[in-house]
TIMI-2910 file (N, C-alpha, C, CB; in pm, 1 decimal, decimal comma, always signed):
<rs>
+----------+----------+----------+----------+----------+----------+----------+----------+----------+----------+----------+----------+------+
!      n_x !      n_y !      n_z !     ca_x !     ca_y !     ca_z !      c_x !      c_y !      c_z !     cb_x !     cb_y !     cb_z ! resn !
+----------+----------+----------+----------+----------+----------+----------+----------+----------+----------+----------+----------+------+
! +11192,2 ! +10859,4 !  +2802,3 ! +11181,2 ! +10805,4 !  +2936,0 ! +11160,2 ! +10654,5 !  +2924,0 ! +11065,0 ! +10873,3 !  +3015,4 !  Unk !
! +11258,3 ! +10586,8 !  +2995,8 ! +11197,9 ! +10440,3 !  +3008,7 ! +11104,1 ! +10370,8 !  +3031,9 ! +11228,7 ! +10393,6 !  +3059,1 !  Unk !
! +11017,6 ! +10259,1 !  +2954,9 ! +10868,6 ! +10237,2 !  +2984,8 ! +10851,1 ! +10164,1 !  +3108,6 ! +10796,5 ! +10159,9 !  +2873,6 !  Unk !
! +11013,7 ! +10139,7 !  +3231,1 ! +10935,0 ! +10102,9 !  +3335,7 ! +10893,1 ! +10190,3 !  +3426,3 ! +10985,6 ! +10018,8 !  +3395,1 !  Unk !
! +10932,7 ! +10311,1 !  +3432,2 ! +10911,1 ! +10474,6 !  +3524,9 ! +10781,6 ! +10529,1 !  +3463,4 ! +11056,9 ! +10615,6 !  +3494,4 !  Unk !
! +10663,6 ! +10500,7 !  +3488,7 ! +10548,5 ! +10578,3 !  +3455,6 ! +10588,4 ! +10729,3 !  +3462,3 ! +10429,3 ! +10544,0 !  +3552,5 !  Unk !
! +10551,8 ! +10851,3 !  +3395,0 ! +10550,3 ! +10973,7 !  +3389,7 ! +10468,3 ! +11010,4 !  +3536,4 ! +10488,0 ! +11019,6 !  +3249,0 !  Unk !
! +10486,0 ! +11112,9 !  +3638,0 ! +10412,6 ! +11184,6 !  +3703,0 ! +10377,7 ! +11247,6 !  +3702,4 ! +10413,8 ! +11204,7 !  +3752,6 !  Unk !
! +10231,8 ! +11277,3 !  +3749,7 ! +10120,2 ! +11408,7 !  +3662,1 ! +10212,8 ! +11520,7 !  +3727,9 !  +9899,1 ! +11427,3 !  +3720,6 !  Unk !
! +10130,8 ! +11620,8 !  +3678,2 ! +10229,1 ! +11742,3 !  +3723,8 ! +10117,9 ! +11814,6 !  +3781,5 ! +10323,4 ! +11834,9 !  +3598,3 !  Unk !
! +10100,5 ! +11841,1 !  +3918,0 ! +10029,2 ! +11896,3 !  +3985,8 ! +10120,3 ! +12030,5 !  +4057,2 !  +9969,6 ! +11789,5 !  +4070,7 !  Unk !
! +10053,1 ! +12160,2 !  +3976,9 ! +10083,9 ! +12258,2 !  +4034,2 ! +10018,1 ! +12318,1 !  +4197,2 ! +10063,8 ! +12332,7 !  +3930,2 !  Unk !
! +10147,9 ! +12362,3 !  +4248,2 ! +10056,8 ! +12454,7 !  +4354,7 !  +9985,4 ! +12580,6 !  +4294,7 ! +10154,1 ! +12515,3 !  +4475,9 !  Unk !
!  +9876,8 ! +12575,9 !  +4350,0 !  +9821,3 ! +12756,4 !  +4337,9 !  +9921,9 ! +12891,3 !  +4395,5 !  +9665,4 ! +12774,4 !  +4449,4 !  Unk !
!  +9856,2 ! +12988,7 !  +4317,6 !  +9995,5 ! +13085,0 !  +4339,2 !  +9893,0 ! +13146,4 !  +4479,5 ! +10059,1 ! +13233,2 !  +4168,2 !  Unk !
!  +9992,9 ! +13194,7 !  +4588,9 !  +9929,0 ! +13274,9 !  +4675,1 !  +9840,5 ! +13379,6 !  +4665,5 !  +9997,6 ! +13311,9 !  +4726,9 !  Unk !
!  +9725,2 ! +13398,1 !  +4745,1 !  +9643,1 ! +13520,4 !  +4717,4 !  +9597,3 ! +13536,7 !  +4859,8 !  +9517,2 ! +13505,6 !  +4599,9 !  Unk !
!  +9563,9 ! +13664,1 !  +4879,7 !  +9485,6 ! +13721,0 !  +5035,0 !  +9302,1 ! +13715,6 !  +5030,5 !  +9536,9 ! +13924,3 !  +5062,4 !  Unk !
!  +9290,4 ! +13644,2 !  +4905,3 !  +9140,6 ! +13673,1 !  +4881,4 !  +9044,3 ! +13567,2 !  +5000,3 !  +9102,2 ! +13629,6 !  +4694,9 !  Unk !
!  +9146,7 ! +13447,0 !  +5034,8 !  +9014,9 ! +13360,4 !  +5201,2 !  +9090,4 ! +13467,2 !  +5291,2 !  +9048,2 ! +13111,1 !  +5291,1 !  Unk !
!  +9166,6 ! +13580,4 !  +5330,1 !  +9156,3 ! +13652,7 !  +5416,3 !  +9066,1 ! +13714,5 !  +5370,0 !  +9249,9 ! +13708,4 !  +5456,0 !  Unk !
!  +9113,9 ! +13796,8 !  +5313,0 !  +9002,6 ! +13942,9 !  +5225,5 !  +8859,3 ! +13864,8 !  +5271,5 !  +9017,7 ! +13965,2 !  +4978,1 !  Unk !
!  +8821,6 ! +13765,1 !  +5285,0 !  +8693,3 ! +13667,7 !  +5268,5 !  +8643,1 ! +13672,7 !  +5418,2 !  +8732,1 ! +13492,8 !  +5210,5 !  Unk !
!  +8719,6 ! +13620,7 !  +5498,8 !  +8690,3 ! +13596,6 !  +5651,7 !  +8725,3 ! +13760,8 !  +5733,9 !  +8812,5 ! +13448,9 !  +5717,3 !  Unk !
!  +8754,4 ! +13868,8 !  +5633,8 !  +8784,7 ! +13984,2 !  +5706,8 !  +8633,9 ! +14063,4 !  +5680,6 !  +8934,9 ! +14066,5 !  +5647,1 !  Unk !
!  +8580,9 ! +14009,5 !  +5566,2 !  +8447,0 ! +14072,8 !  +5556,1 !  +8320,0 ! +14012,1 !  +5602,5 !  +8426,0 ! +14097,8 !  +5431,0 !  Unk !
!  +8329,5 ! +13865,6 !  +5606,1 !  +8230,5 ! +13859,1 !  +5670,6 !  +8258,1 ! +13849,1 !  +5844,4 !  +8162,3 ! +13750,1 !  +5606,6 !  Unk !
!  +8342,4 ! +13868,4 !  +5889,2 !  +8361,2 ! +13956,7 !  +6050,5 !  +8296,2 ! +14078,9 !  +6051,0 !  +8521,7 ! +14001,8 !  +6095,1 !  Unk !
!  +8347,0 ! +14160,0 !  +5920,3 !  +8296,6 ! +14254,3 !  +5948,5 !  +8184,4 ! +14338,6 !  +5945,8 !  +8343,8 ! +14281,6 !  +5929,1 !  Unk !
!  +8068,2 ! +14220,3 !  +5816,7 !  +7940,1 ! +14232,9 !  +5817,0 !  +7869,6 ! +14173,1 !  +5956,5 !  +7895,1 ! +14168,4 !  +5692,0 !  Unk !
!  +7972,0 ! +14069,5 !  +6017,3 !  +7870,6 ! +14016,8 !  +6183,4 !  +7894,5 ! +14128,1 !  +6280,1 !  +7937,5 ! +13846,4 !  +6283,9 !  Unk !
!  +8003,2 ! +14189,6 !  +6268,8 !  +8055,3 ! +14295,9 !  +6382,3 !  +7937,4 ! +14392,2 !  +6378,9 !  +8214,6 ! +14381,2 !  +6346,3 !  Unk !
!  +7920,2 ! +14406,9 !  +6222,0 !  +7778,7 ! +14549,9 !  +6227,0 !  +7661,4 ! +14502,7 !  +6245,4 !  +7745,0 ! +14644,9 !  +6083,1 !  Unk !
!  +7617,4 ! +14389,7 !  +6205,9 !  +7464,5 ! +14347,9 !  +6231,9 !  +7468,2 ! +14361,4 !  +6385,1 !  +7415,0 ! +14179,7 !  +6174,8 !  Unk !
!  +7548,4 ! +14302,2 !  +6457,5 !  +7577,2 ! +14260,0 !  +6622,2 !  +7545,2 ! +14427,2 !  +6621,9 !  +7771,2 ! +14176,4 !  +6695,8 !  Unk !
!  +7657,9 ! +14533,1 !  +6618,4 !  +7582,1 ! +14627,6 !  +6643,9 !  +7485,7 ! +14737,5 !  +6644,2 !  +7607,2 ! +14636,0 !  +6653,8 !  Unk !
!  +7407,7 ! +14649,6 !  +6512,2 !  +7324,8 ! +14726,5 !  +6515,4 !  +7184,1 ! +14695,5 !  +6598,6 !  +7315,8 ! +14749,3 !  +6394,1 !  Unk !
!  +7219,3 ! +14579,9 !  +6648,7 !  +7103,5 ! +14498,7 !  +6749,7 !  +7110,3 ! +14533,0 !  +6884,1 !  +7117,9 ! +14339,2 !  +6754,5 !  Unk !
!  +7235,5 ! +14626,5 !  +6904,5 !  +7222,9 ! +14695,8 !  +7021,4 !  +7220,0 ! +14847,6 !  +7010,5 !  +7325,1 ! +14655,9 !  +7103,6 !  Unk !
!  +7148,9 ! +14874,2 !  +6894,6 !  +7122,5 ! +15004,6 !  +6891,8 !  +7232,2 ! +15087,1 !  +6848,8 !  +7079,5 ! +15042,5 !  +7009,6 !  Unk !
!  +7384,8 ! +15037,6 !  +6801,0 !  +7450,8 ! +15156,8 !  +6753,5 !  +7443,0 ! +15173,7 !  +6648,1 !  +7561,1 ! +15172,7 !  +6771,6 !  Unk !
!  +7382,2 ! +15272,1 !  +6595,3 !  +7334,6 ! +15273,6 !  +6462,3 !  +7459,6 ! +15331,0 !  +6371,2 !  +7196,2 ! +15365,6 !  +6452,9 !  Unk !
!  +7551,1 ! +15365,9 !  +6417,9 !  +7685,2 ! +15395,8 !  +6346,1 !  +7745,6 ! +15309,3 !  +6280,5 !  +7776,2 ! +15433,4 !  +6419,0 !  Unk !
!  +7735,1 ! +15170,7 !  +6342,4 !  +7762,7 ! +15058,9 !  +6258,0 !  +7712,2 ! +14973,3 !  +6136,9 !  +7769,1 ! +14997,3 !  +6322,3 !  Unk !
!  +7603,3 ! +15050,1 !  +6084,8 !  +7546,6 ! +15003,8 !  +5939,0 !  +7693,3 ! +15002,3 !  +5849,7 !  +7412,3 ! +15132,6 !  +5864,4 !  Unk !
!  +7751,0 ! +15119,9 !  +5897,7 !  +7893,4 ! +15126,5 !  +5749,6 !  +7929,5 ! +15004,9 !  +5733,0 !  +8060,3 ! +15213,3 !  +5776,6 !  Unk !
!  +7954,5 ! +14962,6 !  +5871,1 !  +8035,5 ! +14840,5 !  +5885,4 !  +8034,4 ! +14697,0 !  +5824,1 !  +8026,7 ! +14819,9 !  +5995,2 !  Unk !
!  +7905,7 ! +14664,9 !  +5804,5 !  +7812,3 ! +14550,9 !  +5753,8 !  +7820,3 ! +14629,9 !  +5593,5 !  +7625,1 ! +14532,9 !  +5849,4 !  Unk !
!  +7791,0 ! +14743,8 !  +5562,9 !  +7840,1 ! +14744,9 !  +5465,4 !  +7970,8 ! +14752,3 !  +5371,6 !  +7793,8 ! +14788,9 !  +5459,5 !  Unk !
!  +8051,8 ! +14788,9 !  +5458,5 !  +8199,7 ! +14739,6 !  +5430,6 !  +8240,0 ! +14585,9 !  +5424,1 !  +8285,1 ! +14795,6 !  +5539,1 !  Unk !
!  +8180,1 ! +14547,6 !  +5516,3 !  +8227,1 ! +14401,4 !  +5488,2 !  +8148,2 ! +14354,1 !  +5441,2 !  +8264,1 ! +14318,1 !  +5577,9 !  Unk !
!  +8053,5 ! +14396,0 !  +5356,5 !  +7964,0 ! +14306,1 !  +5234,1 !  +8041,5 ! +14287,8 !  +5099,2 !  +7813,5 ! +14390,6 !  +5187,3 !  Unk !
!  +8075,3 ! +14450,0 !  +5117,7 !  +8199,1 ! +14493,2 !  +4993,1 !  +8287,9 ! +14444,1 !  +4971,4 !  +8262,4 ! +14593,1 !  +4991,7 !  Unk !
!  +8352,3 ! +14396,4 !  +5094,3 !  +8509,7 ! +14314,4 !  +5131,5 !  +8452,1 ! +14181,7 !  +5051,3 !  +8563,1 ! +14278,5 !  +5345,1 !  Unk !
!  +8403,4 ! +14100,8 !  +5122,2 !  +8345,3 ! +13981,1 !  +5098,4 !  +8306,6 ! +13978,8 !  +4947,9 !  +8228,5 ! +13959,9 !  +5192,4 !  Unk !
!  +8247,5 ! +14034,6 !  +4943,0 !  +8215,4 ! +14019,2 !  +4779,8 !  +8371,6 ! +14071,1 !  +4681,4 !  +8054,6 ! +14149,5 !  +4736,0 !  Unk !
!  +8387,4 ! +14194,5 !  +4715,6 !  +8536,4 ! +14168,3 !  +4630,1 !  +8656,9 ! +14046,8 !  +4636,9 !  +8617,5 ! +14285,0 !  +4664,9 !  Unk !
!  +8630,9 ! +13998,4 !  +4732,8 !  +8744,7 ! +13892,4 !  +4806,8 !  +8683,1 ! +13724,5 !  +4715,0 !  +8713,5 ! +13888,6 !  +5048,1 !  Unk !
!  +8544,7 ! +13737,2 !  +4715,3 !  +8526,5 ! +13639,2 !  +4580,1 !  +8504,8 ! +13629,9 !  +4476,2 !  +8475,9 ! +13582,6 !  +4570,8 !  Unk !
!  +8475,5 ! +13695,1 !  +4397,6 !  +8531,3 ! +13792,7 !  +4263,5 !  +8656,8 ! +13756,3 !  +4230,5 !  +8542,4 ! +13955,2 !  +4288,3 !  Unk !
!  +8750,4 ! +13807,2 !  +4341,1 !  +8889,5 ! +13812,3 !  +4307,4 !  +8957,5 ! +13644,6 !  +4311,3 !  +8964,6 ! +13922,5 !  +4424,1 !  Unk !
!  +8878,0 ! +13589,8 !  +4423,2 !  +8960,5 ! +13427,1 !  +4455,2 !  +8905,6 ! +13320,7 !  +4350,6 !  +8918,1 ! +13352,1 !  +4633,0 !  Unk !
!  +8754,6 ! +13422,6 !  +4261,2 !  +8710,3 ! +13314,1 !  +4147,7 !  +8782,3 ! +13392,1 !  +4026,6 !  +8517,9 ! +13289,1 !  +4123,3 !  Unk !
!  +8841,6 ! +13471,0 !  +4006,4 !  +8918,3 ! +13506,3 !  +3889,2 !  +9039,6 ! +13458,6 !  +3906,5 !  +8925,3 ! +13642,7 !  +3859,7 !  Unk !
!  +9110,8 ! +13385,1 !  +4026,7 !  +9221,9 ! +13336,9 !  +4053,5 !  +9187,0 ! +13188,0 !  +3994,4 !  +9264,1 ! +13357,2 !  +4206,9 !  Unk !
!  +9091,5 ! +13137,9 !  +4037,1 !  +9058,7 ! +12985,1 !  +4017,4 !  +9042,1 ! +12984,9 !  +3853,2 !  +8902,8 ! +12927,8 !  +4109,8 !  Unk !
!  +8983,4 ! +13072,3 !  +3764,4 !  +9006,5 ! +13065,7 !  +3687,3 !  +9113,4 ! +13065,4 !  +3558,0 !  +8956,9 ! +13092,8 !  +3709,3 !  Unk !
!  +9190,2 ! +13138,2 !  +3580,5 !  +9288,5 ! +13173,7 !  +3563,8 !  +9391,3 ! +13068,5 !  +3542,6 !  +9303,4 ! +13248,5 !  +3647,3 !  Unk !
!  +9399,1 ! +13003,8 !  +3666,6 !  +9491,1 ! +12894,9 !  +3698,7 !  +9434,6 ! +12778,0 !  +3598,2 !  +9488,3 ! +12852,9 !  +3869,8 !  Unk !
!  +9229,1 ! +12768,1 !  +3561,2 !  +9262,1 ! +12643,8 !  +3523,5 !  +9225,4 ! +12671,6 !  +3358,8 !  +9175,4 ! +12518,4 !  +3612,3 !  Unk !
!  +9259,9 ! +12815,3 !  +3313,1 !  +9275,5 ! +12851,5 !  +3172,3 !  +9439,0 ! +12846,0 !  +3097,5 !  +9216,3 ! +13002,3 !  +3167,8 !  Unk !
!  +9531,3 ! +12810,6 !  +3255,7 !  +9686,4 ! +12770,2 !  +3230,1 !  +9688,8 ! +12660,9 !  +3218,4 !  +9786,6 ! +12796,1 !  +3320,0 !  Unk !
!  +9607,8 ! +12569,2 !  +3248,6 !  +9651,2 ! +12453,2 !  +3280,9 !  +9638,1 ! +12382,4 !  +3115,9 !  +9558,0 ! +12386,2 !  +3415,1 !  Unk !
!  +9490,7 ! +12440,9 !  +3076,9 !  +9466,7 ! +12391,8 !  +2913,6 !  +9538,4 ! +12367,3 !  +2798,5 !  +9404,8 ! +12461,5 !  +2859,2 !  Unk !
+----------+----------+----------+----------+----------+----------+----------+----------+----------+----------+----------+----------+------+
</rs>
């Protein structure tokens, strides 16, 4: 390459993932159950616990992505 064209870094995009959905679908769905469980429906504990589960798998998964990407980059 000619030394008047500096080289350009090479900045990859990240590859797509559903894990900030997966993320914002669980913690909706841990507020949806606390909310109802403050009005007494007690059926909705699952719920808060489903979306604790969500949420927590959803960053797990979006920090094994981040990693990943910057164990390629090395």
């Amino acid at each position: 390459m000619p030394a008047d064209h500096p080289e350009k870094p090479t900045d990859s995009v990240p590859r797509p993932t559903y894990a900030p959905i997966a993320m914002a679908m669980g913690i909706a769905m841990t507020a949806w159950g606390l909310m109802a469980l403050t009005l007494n429906i007690a059926a909705m504990w699952c719920m808060s616990a489903a979306g604790v589960g969500l949420a927590a798998w959803a960053l797990k998964h979006w920090i094994d992505e981040i990693v990943l990407q910057w164990d390629a980059k090395r």
